[in-house]
PyMOL CGO cylinders between C-alpha atoms (Angstrom):
from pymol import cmd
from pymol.cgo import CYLINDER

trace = [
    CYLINDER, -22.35, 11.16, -10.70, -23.06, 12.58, -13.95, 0.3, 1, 1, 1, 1, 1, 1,
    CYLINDER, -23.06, 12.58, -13.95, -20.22, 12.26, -16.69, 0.3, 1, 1, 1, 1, 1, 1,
    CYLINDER, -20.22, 12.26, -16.69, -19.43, 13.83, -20.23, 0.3, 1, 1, 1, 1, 1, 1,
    CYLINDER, -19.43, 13.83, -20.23, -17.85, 13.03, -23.06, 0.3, 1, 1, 1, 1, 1, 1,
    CYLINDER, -17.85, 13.03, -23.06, -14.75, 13.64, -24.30, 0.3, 1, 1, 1, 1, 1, 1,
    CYLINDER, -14.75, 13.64, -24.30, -12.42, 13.36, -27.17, 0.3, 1, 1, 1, 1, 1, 1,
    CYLINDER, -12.42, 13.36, -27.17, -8.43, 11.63, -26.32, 0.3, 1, 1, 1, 1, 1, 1,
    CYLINDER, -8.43, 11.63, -26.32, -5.97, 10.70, -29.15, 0.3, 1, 1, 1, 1, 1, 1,
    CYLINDER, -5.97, 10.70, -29.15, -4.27, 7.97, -29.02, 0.3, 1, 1, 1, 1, 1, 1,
    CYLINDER, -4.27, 7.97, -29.02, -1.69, 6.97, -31.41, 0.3, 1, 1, 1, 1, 1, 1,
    CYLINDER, -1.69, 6.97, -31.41, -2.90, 9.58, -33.97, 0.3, 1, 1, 1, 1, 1, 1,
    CYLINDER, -2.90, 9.58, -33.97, -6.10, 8.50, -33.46, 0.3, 1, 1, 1, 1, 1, 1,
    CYLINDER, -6.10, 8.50, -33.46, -9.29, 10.04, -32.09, 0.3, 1, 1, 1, 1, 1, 1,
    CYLINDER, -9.29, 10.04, -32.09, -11.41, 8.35, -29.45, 0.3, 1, 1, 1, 1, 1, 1,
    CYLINDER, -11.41, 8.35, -29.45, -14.51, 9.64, -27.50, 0.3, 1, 1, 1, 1, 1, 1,
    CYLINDER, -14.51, 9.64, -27.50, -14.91, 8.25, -24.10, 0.3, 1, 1, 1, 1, 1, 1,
    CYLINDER, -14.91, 8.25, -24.10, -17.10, 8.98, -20.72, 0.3, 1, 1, 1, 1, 1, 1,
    CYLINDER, -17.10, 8.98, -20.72, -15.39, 11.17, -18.11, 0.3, 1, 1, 1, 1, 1, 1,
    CYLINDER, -15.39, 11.17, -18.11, -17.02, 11.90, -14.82, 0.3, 1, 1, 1, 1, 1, 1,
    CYLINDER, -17.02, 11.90, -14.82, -17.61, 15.84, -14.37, 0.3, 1, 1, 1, 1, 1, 1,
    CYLINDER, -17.61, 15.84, -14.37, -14.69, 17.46, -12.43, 0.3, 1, 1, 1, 1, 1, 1,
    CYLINDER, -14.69, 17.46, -12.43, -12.00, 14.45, -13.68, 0.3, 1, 1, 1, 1, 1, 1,
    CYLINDER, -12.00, 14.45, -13.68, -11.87, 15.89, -17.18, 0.3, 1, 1, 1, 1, 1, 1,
    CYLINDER, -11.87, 15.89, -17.18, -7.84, 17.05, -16.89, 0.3, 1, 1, 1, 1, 1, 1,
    CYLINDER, -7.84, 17.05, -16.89, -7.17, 14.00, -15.03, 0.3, 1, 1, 1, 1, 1, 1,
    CYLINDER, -7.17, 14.00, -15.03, -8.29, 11.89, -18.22, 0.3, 1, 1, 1, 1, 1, 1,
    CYLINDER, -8.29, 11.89, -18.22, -6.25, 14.14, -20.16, 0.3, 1, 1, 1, 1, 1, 1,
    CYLINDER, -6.25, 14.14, -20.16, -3.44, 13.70, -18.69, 0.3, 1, 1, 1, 1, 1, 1,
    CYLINDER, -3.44, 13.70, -18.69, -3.84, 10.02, -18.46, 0.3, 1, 1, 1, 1, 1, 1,
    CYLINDER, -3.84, 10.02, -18.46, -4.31, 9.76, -21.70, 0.3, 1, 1, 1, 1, 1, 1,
    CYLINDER, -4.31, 9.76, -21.70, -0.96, 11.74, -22.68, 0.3, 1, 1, 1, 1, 1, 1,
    CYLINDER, -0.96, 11.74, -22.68, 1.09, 9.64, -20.57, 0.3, 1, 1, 1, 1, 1, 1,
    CYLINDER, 1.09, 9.64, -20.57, -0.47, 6.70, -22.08, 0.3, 1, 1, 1, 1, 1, 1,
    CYLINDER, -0.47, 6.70, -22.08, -0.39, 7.86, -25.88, 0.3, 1, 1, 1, 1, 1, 1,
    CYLINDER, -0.39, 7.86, -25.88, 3.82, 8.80, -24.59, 0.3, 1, 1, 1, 1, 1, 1,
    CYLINDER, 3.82, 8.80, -24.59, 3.79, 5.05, -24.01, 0.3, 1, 1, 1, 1, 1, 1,
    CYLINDER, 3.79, 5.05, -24.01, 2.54, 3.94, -26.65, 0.3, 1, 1, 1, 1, 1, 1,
    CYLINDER, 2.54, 3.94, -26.65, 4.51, 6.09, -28.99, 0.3, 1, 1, 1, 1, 1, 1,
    CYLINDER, 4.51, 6.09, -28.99, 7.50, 4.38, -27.25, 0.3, 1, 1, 1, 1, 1, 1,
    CYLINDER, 7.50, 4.38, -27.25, 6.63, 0.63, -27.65, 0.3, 1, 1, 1, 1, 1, 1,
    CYLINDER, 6.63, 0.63, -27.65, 5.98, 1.87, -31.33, 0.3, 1, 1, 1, 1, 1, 1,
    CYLINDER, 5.98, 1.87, -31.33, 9.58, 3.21, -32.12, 0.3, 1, 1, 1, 1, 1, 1,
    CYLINDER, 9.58, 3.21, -32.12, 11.35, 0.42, -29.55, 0.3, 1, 1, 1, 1, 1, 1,
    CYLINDER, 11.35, 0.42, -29.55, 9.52, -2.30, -30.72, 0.3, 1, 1, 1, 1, 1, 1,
    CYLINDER, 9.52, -2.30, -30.72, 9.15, -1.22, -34.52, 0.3, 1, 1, 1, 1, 1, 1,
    CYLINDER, 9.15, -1.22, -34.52, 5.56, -2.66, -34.22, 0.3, 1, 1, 1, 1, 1, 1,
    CYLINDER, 5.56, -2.66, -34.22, 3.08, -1.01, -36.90, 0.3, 1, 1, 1, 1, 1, 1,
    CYLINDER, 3.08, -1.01, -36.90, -0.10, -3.02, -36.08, 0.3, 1, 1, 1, 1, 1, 1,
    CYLINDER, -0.10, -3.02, -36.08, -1.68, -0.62, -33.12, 0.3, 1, 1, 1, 1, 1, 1,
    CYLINDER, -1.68, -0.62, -33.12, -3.39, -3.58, -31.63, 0.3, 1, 1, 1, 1, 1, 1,
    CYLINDER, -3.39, -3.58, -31.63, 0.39, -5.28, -31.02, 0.3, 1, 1, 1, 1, 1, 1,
    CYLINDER, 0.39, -5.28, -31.02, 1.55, -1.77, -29.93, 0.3, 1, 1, 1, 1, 1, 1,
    CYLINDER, 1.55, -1.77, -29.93, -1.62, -1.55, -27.21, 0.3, 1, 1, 1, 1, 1, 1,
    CYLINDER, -1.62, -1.55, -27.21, -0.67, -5.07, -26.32, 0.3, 1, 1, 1, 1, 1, 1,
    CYLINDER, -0.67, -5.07, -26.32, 2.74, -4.82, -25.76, 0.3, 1, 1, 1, 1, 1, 1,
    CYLINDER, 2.74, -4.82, -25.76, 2.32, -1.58, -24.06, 0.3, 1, 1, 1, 1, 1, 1,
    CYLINDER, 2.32, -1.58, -24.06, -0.59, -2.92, -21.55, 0.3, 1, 1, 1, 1, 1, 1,
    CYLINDER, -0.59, -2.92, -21.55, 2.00, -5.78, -20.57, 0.3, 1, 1, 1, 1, 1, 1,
    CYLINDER, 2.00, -5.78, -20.57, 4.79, -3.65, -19.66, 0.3, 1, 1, 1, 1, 1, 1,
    CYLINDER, 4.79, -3.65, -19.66, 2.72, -1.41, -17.94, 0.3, 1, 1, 1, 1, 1, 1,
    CYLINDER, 2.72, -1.41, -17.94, 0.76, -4.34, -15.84, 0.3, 1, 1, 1, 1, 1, 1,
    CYLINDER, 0.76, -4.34, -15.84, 4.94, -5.95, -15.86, 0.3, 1, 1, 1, 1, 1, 1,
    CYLINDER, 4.94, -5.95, -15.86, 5.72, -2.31, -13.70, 0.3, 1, 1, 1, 1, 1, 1,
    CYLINDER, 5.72, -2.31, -13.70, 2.73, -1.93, -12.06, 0.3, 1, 1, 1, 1, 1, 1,
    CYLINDER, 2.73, -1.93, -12.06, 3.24, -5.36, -10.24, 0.3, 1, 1, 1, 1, 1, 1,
    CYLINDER, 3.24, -5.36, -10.24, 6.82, -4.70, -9.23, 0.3, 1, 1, 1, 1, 1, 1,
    CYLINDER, 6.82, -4.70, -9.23, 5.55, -1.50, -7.65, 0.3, 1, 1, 1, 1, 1, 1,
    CYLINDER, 5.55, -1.50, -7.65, 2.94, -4.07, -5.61, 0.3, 1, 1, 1, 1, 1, 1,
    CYLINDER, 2.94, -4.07, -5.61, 6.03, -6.27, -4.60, 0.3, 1, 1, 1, 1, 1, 1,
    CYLINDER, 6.03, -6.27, -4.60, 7.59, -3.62, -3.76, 0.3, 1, 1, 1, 1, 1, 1,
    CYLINDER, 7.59, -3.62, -3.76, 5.64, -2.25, -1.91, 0.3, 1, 1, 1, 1, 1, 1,
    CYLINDER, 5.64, -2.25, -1.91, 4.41, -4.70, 0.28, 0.3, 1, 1, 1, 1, 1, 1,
    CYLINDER, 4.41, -4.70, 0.28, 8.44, -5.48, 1.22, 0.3, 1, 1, 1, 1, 1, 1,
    CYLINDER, 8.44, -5.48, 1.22, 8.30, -1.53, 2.17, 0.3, 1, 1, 1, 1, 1, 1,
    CYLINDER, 8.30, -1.53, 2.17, 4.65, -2.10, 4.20, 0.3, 1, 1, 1, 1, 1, 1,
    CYLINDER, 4.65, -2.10, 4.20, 6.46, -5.62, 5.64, 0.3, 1, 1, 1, 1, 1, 1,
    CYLINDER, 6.46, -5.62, 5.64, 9.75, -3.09, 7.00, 0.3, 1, 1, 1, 1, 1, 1,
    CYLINDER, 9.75, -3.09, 7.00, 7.67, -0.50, 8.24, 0.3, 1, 1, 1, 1, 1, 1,
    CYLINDER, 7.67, -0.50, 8.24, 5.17, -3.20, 10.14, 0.3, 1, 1, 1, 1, 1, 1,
    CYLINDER, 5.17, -3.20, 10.14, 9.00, -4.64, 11.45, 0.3, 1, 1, 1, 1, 1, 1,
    CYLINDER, 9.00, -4.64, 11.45, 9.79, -1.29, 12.51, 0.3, 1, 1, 1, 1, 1, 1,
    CYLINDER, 9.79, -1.29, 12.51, 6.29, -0.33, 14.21, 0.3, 1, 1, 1, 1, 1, 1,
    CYLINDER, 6.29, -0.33, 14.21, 6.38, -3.56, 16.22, 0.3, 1, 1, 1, 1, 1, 1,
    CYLINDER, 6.38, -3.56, 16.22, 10.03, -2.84, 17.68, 0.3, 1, 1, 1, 1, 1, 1,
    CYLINDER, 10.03, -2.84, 17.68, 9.15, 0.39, 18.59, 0.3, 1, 1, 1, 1, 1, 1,
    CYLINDER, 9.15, 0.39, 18.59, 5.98, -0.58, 20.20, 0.3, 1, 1, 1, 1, 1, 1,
    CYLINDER, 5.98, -0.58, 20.20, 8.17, -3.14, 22.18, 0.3, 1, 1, 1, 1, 1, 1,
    CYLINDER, 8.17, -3.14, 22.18, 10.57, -0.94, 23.28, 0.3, 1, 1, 1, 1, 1, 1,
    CYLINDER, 10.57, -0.94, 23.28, 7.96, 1.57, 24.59, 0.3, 1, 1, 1, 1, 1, 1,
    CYLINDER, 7.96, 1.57, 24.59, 6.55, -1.18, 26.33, 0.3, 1, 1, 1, 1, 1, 1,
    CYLINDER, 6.55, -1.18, 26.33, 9.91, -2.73, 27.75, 0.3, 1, 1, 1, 1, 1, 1,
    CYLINDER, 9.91, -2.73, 27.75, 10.38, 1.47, 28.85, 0.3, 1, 1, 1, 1, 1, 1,
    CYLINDER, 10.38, 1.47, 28.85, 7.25, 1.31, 30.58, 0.3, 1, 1, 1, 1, 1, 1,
    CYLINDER, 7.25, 1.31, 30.58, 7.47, -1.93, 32.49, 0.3, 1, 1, 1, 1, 1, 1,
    CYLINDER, 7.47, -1.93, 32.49, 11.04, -1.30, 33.78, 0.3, 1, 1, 1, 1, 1, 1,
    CYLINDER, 11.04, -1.30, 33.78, 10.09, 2.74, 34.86, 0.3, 1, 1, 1, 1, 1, 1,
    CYLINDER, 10.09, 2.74, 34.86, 6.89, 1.13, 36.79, 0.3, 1, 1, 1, 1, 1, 1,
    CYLINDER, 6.89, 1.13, 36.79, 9.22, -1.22, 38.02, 0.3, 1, 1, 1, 1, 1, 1,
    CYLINDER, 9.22, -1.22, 38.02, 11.84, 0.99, 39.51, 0.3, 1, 1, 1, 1, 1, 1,
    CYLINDER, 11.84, 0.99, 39.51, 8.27, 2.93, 40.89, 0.3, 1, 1, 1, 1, 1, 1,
    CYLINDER, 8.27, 2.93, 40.89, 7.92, 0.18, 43.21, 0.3, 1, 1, 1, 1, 1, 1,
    CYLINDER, 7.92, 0.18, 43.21, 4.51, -0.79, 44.07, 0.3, 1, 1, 1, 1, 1, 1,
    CYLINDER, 4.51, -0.79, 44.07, 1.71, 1.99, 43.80, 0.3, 1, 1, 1, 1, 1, 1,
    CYLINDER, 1.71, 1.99, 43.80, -0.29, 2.67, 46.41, 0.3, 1, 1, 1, 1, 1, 1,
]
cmd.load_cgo(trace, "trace")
């Protein structure tokens, strides 16, 4: 896959990264929610340094992106629950209407 490159700011700052052809506006927009972020660990935290802003903002993002994984695993865990049940009672259905068949011939 070839890949070009292209200019994001950051922070007020310019940097020039790779993109893959055909994801340019994704990396845009990934970068504008990102520089949003960082803009508001800046004015929360009153941090100047941008390598403590970066820092603190790459924590709270990794802090949310893990509660999203717990999260969704107890959703994955309900749903499994759910699909089991109804996979029982379509079987329990099926045994008791054969049953009520009587015997095939």
């Amino acid at each position: 896959m070839t890949s070009r490159t292209m200019d994001i700011t950051l922070l007020d700052r310019s940097y020039r990264v790779n993109c893959p052809v055909g994801q340019e506006s994704a990396l845009q927009e990934a970068a504008d929610a990102l520089n949003e972020r960082l803009n508001d660990t800046k004015e929360r935290t009153n941090l100047h340094n941008v390598e403590q802003i970066a820092v603190m903002t790459a924590l709270n993002l990794c802090h949310e992106w893990m509660n999203d994984q717990k999260e969704q695993a107890v959703k994955t865990a309900k749903l499994e629950e759910k699909i089991q049940l109804l996979q029982a009672t379509i079987e329990q259905a099926m045994s008791e209407q054969r049953a009520h068949r009587g015997p095939q011939r």
